[in-house]
GULO-601760 format. One line per field, with one value per residue: residue in three letters; x negated, y, z of N, C-alpha, C, O in turn. Coordinates in steps of 0.2 Angstrom, whole numbers, plus 5000, padded with zeros to 4 digits. Layout:
GULO-601760
type <- [ALA;...]
nX <- [X;...]
nY <- [Y;...]
nZ <- [Z;...]
caX <- [X;...]
caY <- [Y;...]
caZ <- [Z;...]
cX <- [X;...]
cY <- [Y;...]
cZ <- [Z;...]
oX <- [X;...]
oY <- [Y;...]
oZ <- [Z;...]
END
This chain:
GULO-601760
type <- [UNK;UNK;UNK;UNK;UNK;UNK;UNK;UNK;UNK;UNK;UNK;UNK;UNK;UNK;UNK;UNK;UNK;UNK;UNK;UNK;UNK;UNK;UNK;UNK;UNK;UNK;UNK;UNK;UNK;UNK;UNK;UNK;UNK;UNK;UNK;UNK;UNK;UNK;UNK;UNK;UNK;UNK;UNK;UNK;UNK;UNK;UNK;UNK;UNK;UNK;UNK;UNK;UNK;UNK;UNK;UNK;UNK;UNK;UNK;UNK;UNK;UNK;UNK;UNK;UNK;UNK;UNK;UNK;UNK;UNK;UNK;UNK;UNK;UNK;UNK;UNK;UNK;UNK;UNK;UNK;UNK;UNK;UNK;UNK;UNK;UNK;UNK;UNK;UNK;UNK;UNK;UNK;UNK;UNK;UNK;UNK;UNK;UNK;UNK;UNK;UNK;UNK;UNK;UNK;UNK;UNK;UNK;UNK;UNK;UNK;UNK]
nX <- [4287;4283;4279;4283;4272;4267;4253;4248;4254;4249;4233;4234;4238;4228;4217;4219;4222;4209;4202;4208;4205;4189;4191;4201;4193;4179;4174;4171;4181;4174;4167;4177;4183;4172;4172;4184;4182;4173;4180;4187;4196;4210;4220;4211;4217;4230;4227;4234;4240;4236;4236;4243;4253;4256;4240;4230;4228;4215;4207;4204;4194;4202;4200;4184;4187;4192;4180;4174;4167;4159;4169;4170;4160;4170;4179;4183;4192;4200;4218;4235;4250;4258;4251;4242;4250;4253;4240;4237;4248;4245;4233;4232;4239;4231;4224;4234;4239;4227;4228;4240;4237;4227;4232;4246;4262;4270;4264;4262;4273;4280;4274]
nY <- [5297;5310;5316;5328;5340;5347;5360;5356;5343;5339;5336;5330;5316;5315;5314;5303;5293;5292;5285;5276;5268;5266;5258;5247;5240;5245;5257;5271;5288;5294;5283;5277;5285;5285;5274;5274;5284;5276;5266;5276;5284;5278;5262;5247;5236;5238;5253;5263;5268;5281;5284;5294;5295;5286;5280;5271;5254;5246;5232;5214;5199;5189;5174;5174;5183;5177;5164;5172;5182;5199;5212;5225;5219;5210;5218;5223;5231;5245;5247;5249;5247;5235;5228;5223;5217;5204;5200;5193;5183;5178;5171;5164;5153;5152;5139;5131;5141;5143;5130;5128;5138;5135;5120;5122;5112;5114;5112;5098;5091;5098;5095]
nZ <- [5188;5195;5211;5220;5231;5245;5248;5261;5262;5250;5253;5265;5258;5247;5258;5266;5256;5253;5264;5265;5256;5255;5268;5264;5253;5253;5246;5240;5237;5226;5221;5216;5207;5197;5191;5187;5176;5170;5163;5152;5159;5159;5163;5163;5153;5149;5143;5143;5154;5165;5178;5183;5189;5198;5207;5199;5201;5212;5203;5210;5214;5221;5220;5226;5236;5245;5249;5257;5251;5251;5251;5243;5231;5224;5216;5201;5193;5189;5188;5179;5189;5184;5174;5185;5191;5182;5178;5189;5188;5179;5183;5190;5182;5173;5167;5161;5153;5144;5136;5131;5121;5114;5109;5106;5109;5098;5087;5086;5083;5073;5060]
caX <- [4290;4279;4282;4281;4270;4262;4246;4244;4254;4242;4229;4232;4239;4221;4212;4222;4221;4201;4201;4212;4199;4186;4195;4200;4188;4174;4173;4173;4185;4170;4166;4183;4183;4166;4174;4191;4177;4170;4186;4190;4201;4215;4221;4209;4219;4231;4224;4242;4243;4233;4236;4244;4262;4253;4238;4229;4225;4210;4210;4197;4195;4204;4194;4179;4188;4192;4173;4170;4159;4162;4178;4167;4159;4177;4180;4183;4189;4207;4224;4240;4255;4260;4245;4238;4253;4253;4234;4239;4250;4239;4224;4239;4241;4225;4222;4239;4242;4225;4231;4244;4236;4223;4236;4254;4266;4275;4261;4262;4280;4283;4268]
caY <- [5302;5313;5317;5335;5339;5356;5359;5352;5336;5332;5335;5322;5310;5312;5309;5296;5288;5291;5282;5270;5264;5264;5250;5240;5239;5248;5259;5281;5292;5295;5279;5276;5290;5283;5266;5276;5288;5271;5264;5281;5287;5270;5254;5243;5232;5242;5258;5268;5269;5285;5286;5302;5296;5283;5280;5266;5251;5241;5226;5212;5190;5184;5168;5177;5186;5170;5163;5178;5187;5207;5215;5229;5214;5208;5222;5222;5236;5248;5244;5250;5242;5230;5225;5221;5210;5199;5196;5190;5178;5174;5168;5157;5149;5153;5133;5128;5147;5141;5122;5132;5143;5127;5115;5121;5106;5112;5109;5090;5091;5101;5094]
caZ <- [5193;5200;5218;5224;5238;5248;5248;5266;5260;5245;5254;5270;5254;5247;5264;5266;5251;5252;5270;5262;5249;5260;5274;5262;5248;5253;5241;5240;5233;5222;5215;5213;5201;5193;5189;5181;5171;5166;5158;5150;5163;5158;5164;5158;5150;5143;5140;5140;5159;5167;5184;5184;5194;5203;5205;5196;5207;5214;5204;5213;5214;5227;5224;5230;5242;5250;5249;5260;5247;5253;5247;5237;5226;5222;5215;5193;5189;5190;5183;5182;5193;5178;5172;5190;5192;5176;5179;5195;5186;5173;5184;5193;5177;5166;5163;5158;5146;5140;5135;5127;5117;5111;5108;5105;5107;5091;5082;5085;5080;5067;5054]
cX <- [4284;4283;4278;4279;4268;4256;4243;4245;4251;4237;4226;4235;4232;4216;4216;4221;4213;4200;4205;4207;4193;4186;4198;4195;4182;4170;4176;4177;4181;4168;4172;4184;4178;4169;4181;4188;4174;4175;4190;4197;4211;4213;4215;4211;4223;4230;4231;4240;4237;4232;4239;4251;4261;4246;4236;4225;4219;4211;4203;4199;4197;4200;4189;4180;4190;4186;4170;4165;4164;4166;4175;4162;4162;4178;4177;4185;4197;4211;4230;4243;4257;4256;4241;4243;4253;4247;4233;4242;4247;4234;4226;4238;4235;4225;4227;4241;4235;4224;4235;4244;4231;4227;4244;4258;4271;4273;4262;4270;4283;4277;4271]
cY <- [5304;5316;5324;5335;5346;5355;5356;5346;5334;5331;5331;5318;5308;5311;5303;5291;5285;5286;5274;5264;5262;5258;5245;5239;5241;5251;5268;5280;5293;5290;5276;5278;5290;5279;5268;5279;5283;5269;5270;5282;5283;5266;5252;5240;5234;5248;5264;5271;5274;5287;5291;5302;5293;5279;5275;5261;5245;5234;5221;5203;5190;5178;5170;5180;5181;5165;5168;5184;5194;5209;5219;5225;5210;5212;5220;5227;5240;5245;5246;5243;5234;5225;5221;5214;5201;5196;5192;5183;5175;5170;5160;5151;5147;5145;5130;5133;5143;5132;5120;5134;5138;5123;5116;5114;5107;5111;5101;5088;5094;5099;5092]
cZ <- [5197;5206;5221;5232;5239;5247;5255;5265;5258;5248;5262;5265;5253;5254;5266;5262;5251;5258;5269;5257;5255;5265;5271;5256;5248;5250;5242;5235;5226;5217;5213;5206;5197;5188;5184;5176;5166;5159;5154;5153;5163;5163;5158;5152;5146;5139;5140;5149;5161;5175;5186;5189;5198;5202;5204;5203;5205;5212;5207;5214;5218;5227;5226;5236;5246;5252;5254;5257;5251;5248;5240;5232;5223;5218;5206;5191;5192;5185;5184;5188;5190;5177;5179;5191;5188;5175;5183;5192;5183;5176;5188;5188;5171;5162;5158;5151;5140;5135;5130;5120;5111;5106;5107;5104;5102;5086;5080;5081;5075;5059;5048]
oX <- [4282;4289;4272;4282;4269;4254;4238;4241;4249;4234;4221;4236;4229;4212;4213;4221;4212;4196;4204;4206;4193;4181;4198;4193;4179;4164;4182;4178;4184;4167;4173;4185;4179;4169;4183;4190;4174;4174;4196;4202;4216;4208;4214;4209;4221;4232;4232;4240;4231;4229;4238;4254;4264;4246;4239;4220;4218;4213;4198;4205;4192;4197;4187;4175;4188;4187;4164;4161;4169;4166;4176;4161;4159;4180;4171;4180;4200;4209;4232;4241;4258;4257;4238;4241;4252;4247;4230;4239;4245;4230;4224;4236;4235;4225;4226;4243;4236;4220;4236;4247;4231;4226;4248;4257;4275;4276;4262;4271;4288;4278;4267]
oY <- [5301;5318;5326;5332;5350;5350;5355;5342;5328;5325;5329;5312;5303;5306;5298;5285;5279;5281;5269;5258;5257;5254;5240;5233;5240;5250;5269;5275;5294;5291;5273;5275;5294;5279;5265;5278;5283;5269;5269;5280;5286;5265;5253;5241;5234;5248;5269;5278;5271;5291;5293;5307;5294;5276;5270;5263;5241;5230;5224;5201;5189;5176;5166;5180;5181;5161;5167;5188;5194;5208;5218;5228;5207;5208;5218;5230;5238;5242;5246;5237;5228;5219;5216;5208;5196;5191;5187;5178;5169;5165;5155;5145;5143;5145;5127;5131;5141;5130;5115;5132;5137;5123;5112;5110;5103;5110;5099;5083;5092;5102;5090]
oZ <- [5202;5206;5223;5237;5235;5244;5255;5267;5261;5248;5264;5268;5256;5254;5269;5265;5249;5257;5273;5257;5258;5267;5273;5257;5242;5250;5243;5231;5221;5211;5208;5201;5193;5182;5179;5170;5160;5153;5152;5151;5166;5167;5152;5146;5140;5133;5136;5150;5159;5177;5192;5193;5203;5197;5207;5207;5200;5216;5207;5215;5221;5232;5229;5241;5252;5256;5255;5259;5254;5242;5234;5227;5218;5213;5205;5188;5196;5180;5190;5190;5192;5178;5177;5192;5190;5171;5181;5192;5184;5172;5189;5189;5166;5156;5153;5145;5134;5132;5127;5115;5105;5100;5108;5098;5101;5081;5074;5078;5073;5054;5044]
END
């Protein structure tokens, strides 16, 4: 769903947005769009998502960001809303999905 704006709207959405990157992640409007150019203009992950109705978001380690490293070296890469999520979850679980994927417990049962 894109959201109809004026042209004075979009253009305090984008300073806003750009001031937005900047304060939390410290990072331009500019290399934001460096870093979407790098991933061919996609979500990393899945490659479907463009940014075009919202746009794609700042994914970055929370455990580094909790080490104190600076927010702008935290920083991996864009992603949609979905994809940002489900990584989220994934990094929660990483050791047990991977424990999983090794060892399925229906292998030992069904031999």
């Amino acid at each position: 769903m894109t959201t109809k704006r004026t042209a004075g709207q979009q253009a305090k959405y984008d300073r806003d947005r750009a001031a937005r990157l900047v304060r939390t992640y410290g990072i331009t409007i500019t290399e934001y769009e460096e870093i979407k150019d790098a991933q061919n203009g996609t979500c990393f992950i899945c490659t479907r998502a463009k940014g075009l109705s919202r746009p794609l978001q700042v994914d970055h380690d929370h455990a580094l960001e909790a080490q104190g490293v600076p927010m702008r070296a935290t920083i991996r890469g864009l992603l949609c809303g979905r994809c940002n999520n489900r990584l989220g979850w994934y990094e929660a679980r990483a050791e047990r999905v991977q424990a999983y994927l090794l060892s399925p417990p229906a292998k030992g049962v069904l031999q």
